[in-house]
C-alpha positions in Angstrom: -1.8 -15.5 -3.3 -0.1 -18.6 -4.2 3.8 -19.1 -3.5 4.9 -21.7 -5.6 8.5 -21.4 -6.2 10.0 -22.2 -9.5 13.2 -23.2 -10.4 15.7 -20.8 -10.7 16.1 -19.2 -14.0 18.9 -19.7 -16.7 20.2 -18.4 -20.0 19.3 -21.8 -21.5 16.0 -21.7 -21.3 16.3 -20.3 -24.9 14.1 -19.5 -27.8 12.0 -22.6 -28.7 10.6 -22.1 -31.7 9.2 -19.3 -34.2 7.1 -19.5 -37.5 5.7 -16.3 -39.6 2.4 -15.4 -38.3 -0.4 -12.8 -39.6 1.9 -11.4 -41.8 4.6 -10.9 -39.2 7.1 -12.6 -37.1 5.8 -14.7 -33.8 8.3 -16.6 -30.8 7.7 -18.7 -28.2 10.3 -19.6 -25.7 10.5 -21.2 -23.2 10.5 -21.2 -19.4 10.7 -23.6 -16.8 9.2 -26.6 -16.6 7.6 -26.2 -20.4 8.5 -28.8 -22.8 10.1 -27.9 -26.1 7.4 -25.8 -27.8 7.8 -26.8 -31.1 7.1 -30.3 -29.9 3.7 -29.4 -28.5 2.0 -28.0 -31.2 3.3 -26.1 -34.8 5.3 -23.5 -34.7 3.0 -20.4 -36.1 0.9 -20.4 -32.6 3.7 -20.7 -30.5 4.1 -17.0 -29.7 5.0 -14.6 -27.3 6.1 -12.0 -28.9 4.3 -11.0 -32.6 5.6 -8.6 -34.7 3.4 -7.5 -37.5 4.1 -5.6 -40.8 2.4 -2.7 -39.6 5.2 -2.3 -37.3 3.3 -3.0 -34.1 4.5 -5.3 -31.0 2.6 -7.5 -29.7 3.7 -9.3 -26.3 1.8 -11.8 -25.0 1.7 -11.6 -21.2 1.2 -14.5 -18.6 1.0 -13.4 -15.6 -2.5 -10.9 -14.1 -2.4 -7.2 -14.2 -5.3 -6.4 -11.4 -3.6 -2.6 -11.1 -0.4 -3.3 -9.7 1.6 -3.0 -13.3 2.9 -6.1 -14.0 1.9 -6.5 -17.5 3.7 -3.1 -18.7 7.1 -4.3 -16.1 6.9 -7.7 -18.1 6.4 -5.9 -21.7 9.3 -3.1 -20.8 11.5 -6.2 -20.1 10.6 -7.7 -23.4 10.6 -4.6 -25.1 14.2 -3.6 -24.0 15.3 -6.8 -25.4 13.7 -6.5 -28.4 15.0 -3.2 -28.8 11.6 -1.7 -30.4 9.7 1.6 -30.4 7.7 1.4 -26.7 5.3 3.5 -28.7 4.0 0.9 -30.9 3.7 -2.0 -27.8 0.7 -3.6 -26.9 -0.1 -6.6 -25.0 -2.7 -9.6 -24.7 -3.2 -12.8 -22.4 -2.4 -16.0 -23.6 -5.1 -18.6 -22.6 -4.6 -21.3 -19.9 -6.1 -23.7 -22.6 -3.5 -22.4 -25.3 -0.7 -23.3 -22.7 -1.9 -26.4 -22.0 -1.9 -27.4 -25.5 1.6 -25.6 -26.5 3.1 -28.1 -23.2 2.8 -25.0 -20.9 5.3 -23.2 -23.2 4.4 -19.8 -21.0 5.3 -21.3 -17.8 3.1 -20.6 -14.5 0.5 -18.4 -14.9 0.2 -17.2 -11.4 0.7 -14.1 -10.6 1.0 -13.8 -6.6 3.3 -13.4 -4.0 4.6 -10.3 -5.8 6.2 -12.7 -8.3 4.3 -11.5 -11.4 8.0 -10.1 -12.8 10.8 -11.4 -11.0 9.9 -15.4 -11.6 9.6 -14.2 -15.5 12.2 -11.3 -15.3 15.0 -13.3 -17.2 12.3 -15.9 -19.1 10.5 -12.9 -21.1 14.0 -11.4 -21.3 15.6 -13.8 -23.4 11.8 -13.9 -25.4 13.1 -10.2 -26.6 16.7 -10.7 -26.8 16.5 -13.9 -29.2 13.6 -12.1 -31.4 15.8 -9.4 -32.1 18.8 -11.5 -32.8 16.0 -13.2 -35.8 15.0 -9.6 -36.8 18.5 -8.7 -37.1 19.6 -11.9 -39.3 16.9 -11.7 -41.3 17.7 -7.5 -42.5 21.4 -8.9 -42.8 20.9 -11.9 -44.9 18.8 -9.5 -47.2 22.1 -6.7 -47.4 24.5 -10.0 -47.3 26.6 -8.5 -44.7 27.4 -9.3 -41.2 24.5 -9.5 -38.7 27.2 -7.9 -36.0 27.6 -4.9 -38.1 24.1 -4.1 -37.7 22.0 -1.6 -35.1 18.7 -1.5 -33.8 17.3 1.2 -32.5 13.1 1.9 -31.6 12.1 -0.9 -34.1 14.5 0.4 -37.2 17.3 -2.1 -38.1 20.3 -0.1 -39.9 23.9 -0.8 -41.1 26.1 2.0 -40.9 28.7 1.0 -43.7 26.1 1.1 -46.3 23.6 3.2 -45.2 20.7 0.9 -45.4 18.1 0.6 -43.5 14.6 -1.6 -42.5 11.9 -2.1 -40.5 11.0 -4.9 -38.0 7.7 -5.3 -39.8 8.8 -5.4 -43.2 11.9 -8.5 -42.4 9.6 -10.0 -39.9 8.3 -12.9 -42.2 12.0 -13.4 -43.7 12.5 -13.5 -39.5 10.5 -16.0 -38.9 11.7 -18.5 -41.6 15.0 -18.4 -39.7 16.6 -21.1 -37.1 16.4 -19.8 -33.6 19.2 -19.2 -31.8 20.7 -21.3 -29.2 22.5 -18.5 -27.2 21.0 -15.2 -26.4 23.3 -12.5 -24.8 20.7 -10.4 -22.8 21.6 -6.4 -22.5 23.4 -5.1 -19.3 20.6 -3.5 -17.0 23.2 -0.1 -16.9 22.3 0.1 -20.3 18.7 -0.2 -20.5 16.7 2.7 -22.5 13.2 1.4 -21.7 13.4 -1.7 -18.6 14.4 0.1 -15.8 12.8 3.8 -16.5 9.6 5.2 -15.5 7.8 4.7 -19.4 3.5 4.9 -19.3 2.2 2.5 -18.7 0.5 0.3 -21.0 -3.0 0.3 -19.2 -3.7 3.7 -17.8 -5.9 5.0 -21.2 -8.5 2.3 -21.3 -8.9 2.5 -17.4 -9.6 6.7 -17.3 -11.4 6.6 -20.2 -13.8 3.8 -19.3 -13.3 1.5 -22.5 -11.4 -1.0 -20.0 -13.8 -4.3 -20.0 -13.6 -6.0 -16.7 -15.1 -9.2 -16.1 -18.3 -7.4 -14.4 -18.7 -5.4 -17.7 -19.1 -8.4 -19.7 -21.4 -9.3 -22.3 -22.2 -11.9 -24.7 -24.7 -12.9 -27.4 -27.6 -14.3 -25.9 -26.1 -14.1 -22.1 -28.6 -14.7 -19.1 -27.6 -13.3 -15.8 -27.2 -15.4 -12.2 -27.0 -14.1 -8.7 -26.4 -17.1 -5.6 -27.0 -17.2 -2.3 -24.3 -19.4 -0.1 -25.1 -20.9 3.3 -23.5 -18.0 5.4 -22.1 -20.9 7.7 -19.3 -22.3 6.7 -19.6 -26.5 6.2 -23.1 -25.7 5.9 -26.4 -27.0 3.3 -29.4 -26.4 1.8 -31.9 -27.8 3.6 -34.9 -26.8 1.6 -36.0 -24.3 -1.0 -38.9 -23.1 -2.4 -38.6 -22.7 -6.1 -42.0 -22.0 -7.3 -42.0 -19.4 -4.9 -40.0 -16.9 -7.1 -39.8 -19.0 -10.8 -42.9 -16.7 -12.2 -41.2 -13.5 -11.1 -40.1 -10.9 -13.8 -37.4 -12.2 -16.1 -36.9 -15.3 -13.9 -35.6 -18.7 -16.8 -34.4 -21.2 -14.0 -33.6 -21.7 -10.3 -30.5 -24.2 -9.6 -29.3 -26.4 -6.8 -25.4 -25.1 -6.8 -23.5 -28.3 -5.0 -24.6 -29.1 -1.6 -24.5 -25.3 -0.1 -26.0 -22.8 -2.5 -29.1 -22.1 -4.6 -29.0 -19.6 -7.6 -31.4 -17.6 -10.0 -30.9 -17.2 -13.0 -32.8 -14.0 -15.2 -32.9 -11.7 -18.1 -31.2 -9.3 -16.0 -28.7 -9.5 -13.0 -31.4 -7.0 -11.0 -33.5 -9.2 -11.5 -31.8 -12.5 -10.7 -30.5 -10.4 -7.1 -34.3 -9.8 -6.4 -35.5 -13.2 -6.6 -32.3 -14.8 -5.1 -33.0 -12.6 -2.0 -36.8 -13.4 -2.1 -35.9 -17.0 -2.3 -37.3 -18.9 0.6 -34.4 -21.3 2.1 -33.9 -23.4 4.8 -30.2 -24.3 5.8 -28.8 -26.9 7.7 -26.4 -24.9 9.3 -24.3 -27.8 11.0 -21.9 -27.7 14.3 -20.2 -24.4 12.7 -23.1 -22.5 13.6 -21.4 -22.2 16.8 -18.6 -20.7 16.7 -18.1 -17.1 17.6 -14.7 -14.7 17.5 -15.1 -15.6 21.6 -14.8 -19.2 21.0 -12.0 -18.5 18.2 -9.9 -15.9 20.6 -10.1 -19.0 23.4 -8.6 -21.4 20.8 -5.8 -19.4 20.1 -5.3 -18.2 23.5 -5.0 -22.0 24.5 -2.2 -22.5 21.9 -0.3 -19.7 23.5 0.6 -21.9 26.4 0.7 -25.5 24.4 3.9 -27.9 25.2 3.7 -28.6 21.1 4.7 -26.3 19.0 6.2 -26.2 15.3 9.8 -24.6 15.5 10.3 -21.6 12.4 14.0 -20.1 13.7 15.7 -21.2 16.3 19.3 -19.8 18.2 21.0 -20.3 20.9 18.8 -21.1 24.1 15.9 -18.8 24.3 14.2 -20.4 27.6 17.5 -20.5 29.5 18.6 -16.8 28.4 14.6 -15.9 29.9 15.3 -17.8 32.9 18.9 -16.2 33.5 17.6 -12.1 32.5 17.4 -9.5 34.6 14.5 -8.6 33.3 11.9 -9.8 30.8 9.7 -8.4 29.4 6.2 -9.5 28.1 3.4 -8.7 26.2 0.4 -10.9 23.9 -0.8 -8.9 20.4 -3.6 -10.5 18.4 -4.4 -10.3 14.7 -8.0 -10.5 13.3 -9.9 -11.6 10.1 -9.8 -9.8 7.3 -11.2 -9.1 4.1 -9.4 -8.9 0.5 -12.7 -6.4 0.0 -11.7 -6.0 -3.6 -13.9 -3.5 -5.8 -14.9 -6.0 -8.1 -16.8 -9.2 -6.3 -16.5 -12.3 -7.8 -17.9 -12.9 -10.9 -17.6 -15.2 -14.1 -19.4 -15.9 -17.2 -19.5 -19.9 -18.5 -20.9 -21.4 -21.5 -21.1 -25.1 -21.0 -21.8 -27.6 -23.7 -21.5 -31.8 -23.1 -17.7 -31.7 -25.1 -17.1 -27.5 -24.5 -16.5 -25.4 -21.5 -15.3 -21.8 -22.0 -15.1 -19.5 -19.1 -14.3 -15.8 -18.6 -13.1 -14.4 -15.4 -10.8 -12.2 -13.8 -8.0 -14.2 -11.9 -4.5 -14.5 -10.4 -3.9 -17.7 -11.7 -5.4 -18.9 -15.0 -4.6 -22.0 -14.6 -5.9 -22.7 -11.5 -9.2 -21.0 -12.8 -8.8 -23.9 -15.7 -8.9 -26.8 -12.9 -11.5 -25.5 -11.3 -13.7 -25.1 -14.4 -12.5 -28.8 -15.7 -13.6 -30.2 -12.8 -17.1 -28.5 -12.2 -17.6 -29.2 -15.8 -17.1 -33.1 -15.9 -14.6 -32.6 -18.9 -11.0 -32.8 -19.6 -9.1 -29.4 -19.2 -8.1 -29.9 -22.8 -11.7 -29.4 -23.6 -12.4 -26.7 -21.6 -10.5 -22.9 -21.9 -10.4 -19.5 -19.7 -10.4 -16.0 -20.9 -8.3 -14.0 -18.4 -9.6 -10.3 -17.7 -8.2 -7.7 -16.1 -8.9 -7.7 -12.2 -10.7 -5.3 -10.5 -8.5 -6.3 -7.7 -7.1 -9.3 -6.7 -5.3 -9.4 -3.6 -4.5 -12.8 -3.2 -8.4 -13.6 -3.3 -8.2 -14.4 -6.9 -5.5 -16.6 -6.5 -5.5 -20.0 -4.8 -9.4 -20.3 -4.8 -11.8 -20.2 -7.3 -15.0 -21.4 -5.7 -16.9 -18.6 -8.1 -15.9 -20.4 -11.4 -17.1 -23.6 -10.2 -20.0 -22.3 -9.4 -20.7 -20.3 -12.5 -19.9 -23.1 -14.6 -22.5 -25.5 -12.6 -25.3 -23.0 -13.0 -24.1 -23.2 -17.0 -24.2 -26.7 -16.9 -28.0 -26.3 -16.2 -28.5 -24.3 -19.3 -26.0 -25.5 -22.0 -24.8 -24.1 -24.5 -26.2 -20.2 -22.8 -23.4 -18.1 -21.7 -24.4 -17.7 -17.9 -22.6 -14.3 -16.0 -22.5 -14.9 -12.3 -21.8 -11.9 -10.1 -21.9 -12.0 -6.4 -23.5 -9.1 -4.7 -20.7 -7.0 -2.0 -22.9 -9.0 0.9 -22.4 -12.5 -0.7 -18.7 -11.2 -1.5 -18.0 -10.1 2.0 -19.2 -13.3 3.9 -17.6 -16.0 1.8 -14.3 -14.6 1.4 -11.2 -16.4 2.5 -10.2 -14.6 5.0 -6.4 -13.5 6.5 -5.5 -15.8 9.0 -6.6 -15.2 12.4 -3.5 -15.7 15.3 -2.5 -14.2 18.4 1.6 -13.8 19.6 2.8 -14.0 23.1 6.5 -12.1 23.0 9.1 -12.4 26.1 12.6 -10.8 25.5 15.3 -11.4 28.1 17.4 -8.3 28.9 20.2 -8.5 30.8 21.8 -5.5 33.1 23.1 -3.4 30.3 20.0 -3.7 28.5 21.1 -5.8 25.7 18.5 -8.1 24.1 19.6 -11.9 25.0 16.9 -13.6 24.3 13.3 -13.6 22.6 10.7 -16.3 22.3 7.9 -15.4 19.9 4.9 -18.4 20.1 2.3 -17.7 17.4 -0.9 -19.3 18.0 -2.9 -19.5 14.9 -4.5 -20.5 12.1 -2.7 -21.7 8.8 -3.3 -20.5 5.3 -1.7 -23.9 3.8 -3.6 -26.3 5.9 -7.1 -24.5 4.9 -6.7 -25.1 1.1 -3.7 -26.4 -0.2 -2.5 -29.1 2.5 -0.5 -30.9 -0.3 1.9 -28.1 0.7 2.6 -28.4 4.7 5.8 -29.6 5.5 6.1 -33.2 6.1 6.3 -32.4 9.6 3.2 -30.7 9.0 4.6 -27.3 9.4 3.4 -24.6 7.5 6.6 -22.1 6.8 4.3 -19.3 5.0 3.4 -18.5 9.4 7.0 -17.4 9.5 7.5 -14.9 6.0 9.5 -12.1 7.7 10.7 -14.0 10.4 12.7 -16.9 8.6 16.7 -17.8 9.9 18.1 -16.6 6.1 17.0 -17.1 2.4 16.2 -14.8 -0.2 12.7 -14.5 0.5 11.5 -13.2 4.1 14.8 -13.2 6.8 14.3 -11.9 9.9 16.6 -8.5 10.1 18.1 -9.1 13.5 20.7 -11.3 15.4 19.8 -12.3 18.6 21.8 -15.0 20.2 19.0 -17.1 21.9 15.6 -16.9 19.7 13.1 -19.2 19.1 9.9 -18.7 17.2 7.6 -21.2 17.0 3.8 -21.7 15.9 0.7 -23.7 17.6 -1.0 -24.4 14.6 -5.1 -23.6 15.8 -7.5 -23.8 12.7 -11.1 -22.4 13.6 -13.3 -23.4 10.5 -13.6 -20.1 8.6 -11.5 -20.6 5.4 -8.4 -19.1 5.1 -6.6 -17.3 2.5 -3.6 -15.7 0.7 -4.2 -12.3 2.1 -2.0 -9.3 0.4 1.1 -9.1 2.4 0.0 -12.6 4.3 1.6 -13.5 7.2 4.6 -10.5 6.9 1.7 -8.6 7.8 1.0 -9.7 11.6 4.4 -11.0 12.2 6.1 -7.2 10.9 3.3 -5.9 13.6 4.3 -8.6 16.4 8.0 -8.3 16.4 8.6 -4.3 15.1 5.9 -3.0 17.7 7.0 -5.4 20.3 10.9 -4.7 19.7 9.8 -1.4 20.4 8.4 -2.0 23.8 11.5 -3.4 24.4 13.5 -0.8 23.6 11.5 1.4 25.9 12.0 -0.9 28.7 15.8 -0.5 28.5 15.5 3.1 28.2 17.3 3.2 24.7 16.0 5.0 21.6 14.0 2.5 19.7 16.4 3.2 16.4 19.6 2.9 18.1 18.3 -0.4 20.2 17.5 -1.8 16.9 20.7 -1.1 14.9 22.9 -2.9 17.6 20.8 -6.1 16.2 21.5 -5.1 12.9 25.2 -5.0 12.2 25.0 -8.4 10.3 21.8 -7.7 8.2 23.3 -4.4 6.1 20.2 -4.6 3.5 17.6 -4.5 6.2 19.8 -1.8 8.2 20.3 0.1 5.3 16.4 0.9 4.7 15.8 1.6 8.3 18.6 4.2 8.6 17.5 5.7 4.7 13.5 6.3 6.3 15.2 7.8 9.8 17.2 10.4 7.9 14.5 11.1 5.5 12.0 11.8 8.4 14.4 13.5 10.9 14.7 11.2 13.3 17.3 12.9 15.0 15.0 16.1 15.2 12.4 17.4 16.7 8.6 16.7 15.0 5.9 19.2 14.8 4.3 20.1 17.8 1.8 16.9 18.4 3.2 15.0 16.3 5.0 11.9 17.1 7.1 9.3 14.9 7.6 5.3 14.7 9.4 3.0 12.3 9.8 -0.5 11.6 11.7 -2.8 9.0 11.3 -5.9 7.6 12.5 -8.0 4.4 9.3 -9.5 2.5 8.8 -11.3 -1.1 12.5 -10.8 -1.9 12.5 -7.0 -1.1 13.8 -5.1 2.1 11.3 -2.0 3.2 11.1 0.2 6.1 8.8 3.0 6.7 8.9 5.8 9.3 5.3 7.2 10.2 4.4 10.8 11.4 1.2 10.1 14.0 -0.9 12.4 15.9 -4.2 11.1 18.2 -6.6 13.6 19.2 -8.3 13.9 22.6 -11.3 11.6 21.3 -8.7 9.3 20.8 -9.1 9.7 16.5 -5.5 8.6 14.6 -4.2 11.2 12.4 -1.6 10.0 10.1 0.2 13.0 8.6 3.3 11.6 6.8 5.1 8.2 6.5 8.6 8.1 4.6 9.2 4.5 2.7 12.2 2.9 1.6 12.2 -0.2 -0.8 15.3 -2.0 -2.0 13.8 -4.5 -4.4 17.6 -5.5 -5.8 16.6 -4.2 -9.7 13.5 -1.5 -10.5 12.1 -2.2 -13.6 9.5 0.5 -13.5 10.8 2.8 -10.7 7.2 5.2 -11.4 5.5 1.9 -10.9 6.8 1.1 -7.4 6.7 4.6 -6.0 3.1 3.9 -6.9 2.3 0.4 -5.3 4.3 1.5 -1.7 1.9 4.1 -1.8 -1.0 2.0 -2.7 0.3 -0.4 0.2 -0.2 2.5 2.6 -3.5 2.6 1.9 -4.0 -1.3 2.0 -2.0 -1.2 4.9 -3.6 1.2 7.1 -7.1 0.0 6.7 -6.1 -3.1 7.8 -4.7 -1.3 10.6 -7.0 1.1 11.5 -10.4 -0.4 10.7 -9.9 -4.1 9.0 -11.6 -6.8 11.3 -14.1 -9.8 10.5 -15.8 -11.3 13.8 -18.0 -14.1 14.1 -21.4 -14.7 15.3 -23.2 -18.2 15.1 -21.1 -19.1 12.8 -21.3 -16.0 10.8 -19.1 -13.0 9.4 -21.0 -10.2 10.7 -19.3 -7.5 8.2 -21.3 -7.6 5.1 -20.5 -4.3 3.1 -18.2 -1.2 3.6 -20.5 0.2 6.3 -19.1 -2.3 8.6 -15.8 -3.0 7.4 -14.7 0.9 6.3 -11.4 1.2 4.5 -9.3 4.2 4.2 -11.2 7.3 3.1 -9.2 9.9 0.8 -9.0 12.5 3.7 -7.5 10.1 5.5 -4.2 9.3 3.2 -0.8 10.5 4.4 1.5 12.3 2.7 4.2 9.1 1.6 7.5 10.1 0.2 9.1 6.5 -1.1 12.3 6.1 -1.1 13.7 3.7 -3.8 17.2 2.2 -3.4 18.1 -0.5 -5.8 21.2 -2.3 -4.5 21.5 -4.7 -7.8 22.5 -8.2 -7.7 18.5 -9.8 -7.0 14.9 -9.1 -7.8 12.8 -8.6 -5.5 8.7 -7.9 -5.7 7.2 -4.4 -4.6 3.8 -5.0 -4.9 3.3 -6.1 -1.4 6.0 -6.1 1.2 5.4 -2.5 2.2 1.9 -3.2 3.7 3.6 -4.9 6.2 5.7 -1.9 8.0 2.5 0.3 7.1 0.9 -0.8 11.0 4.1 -0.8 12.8 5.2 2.2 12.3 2.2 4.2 12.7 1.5 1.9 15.9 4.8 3.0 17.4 4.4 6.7 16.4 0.9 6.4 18.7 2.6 5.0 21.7 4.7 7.4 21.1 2.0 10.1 20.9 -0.4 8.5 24.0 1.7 6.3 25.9 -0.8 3.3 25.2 -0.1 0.4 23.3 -2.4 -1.2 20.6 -2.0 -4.8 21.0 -5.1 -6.0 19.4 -5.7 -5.2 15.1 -7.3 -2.7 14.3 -6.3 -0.3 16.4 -10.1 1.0 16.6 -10.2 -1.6 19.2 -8.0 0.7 21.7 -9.2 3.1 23.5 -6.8 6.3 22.8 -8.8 8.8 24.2 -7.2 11.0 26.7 -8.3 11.1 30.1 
């Protein structure tokens, strides 16, 4: 996922333009960073919002829905504004090319880092807000009376002193004739009817009924199929390959050299293509990566563990001297693996390329990213070239910062021009050239002195970083990368560590083993929530205190993070006793702007087989704009969450991922799921994103709840590499 931060948000980012359109009323505004709209390009395609005579809303939507509900937040947000019936919404995707030529007049297109609503939550707002305020003066110019005496109510514009009444669709060309408004007064959130309540979403028919087209499911005229075959070393080539040997095969148009590292085939069919991709004889120059092994990796990192050179994330107080002075320390070393985004749809995109014309269509995180990519591969301009955004079938963060498929689709189109080309990887191909959560390992020692008050922690994470893998334009100039330290930051409104301890230092030996990193759902909250709640833990055992009440003397000057904690411990009876066999852990952590906690209900059988029966959630996000649609995505997270925990691991071998499907890297199975009760507590005053930060207390707490059940920690991710049975 990328983590660009915008500007903050202001009121005067304002309504840029409008113009009648189809009949109907369309607006653009603007958001950060976008130049004047009607500048860029005329005013009838500068829309966001379209209302047409037939009374139906339009809202154009920037940011990715890949299942986690951002384009119905976005639309409620819009739609509350606007002050129309929610029945007659729907939605489409601008283009990244149509931004581009309107002088990015829909902002970022990124949708990542749980940021898909709260970096547009006042943008989109004032979108609404300033189309109603047009809809409004247009019905009142028409009765010649005030615009403030005038309602608005589900799409109906009325005027209680004469009784009149309209329609949005029947003032909405009169509307967009009309000067847009400088200053928009956006609704208070106590008095929203449709932002802030649990409405349908805007998705759900086409996805149950099968009519959803993902970008798998595409077709076009005259489209020929591709299936490619990547070195499976990373910083590998293509050696040799045998063309002739499969060009007479069924179906079979064209074998293609993609770049230095792959070959494709492209066919009639995708079967078809797969079959003679696999039959393909190749030789690879595998290079010096053909080497490495999760052995070699592991002694990397367990090297950086002990390195004099470090780079410094939070820092209090003297953390080596309060070690030095405890009277007694206590130690332990976790490690975190690989993983896999293991979406259900692999990578796929369909190109058309012609010398002066590249069109693409893909699912993605980031459309504009998927823009550069495609530019580039094509050898043209970005103003020549143009992405159709599809829903995802999943993202994850591996749809985000990378789009190695496009430019690879749109290389093999450049082969046939003007022939739309679909490439689809198969799960193997999907599986072994992902980019992968970072691999890192965390050496822990708290000082406690005789009362058993924690004086001191150092937390040295050893590891690799996501930033220097693919976007090293972002490191620090110091060469830091901060996303290592999301959970664990001093302050901010973004990932703060929950606790006060007077002598801290975390710090990061940055170790970067050649397999390609990547924004990973949850990131680096993940590992660090697993490192410091599980370890905090063992601490608070070693003092003999109650792992709660050890935790909430650390607390007293981080209320929000405090107040989740104490709302899962009540929830799941902390106080009381559990079910016979069944044994409970919690952790907290603040992550992507939101503060979660989750208390988990464990029991491990004598073969040593994790049952997880219940785990209780609690999410202050600040503001819930679809409270149905977060009690939905922390339960989703569990389910992420856990299969990280329990079974998610990628090792190494020659260079290698051996983990090619879900045989080998299993996810959780439906029989599996826990019962999750999610608590939602909106405090007010910030927005915070949901679609994520609950993964990361997901592993803790059940991790905690099986020490609690078996006495054994689990140290090393997943915890199927611990041996639970009982003796």
């Amino acid at each position: 996922m990328t983590h660009t931060v915008s500007p903050a948000l202001s009121r005067r980012f304002f309504l840029a333009g409008s113009a009648a359109a189809a009949g109907g009323l369309a607006l653009g505004f603007d958001l950060p960073g976008a130049a004047a709209a009607s500048q860029a390009t005329p005013p009838e395609i500068n829309a966001w919002v379209v209302v047409r005579t037939d009374e139906t809303v339009v809202i154009r939507i920037a940011r990715s829905e890949m299942g986690q509900g951002t384009l119905t937040g976005l639309a409620q947000l819009v739609a509350e504004e606007l002050g129309c019936d929610w029945n007659r919404v729907t939605t489409e995707y601008p283009t990244p090319g149509q931004n581009l030529a309107r002088g990015r007049a829909w902002g970022d297109f990124s949708t990542g880092g749980s940021r898909g609503i709260r970096e547009s939550y006042v943008a989109v707002r004032q979108g609404g807000a300033a189309a109603r305020t047009m809809l409004v003066a247009a019905a009142a110019q028409e009765w010649n009376v005030p615009p403030g005496e005038c309602r608005v109510e589900r799409g109906t514009i009325s005027h209680p002193g004469s009784g009149r009444s309209t329609t949005f669709g029947k003032v909405a060309a009169a509307a967009g004739r009309m000067e847009p408004p400088k200053d928009v007064p956006l609704r208070d959130p106590k008095d929203w009817t449709i932002a802030g309540k649990p409405v349908k979403r805007l998705d759900t028919v086409e996805k149950t009924d099968g009519s959803q087209v993902y970008g798998i499911d595409l077709t076009l005229p005259g489209m020929l199929n591709a299936a490619i075959r990547d070195c499976p070393v990373v910083g590998g080539t293509v050696k040799s390959v045998d063309a002739p040997a499969v060009e007479k095969m069924p179906g079979v148009r064209k074998v293609v050299r993609v770049g230095d590292s792959a070959v494709a085939v492209v066919a009639d069919t995708f079967w078809r293509a797969k079959t003679a991709v696999e039959a393909l004889p190749i030789v690879w120059d595998e290079g010096p990566n053909a080497r490495v092994s999760s052995e070699t990796i592991a002694a990397m990192l367990k090297e950086g563990l002990d390195a004099p050179e470090a780079f410094v994330g939070n820092k209090a107080g003297d953390a080596s001297a309060a070690l030095k002075g405890a009277a007694k320390v206590v130690e332990a070393t976790y490690a975190y693996p690989f993983q896999n985004h293991a979406t259900m749809e692999p990578m796929n995109a369909t190109a058309r390329w012609t010398p002066d014309r590249c069109e693409v269509w893909t699912p993605t995180q980031n459309g504009e990213a998927a823009l550069a990519a495609a530019a580039e591969a094509a050898g043209l301009s970005a103003r020549q070239c143009d992405v159709t955004k599809i829903h995802l079938g999943g993202g994850f963060g591996r749809r985000g910062a990378t789009h190695d498929w496009v430019r690879q689709a749109v290389l093999i189109a450049k082969e046939l021009p003007g022939t739309p080309v679909k490439l689809i990887w198969t799960r193997e191909e999907d599986m072994t050239h992902g980019r992968y959560h970072p691999v890192t390992q965390c050496r822990m020692r708290a000082a406690l002195d005789q009362d058993g008050n924690l004086t001191g922690l150092h937390m040295r994470i050893s590891g690799q970083s996501i930033l220097a893998g693919i976007i090293p334009g972002r490191l620090a100039p110091d060469g830091k990368d901060p996303v290592t330290f999301q959970g664990l930051n001093p302050g901010g409104a973004e990932a703060a560590i929950g606790y006060t301890i007077p002598n801290l230092l975390i710090d990061h030996a940055m170790r970067n083993p050649p397999i390609i990193p990547g924004f990973w759902r949850g990131v680096n909250t993940n590992p660090n929530a697993i490192y410091l709640e599980c370890f905090l833990d063992e601490v608070a055992h070693a003092a003999g205190q109650d792992p709660l009440a050890f935790r909430r003397k650390l607390m007293a000057k981080h209320p929000k993070h405090l107040a989740v904690l104490n709302a899962v411990a009540e929830r799941i009876g902390w106080d009381t006793k559990p079910p016979a066999g069944v044994h409970r852990g919690l952790a907290q952590i603040m992550g992507f702007g939101s503060y979660v906690a989750a208390a988990a209900e464990v029991s491990v059988g004598d073969d040593g087989r994790i049952k997880v029966h219940r785990i209780v959630a609690a999410t202050d996000p600040g503001i819930a704009v679809n409270p149905q649609q977060i009690e939905a995505q922390v339960a989703g997270s569990f389910v992420y969450g856990l299969s990280a925990a329990l079974y998610g691991e990628c090792t190494v071998k020659d260079g290698r991922i051996e983990q090619t499907n879900f045989d080998s890297y299993p996810v959780l199975r439906l029989d599996e799921m826990p019962a999750v009760e999610a608590i939602l507590m909106p405090s007010g005053g910030f927005i915070g994103g949901v679609g994520e930060p609950t993964i990361a207390v997901a592993a803790p707490a059940v991790l905690n709840a099986v020490f609690a059940a078996t006495g054994k920690r689990v140290r090393q991710i997943p915890a199927s590499r611990t041996d639970l049975k009982r003796a």
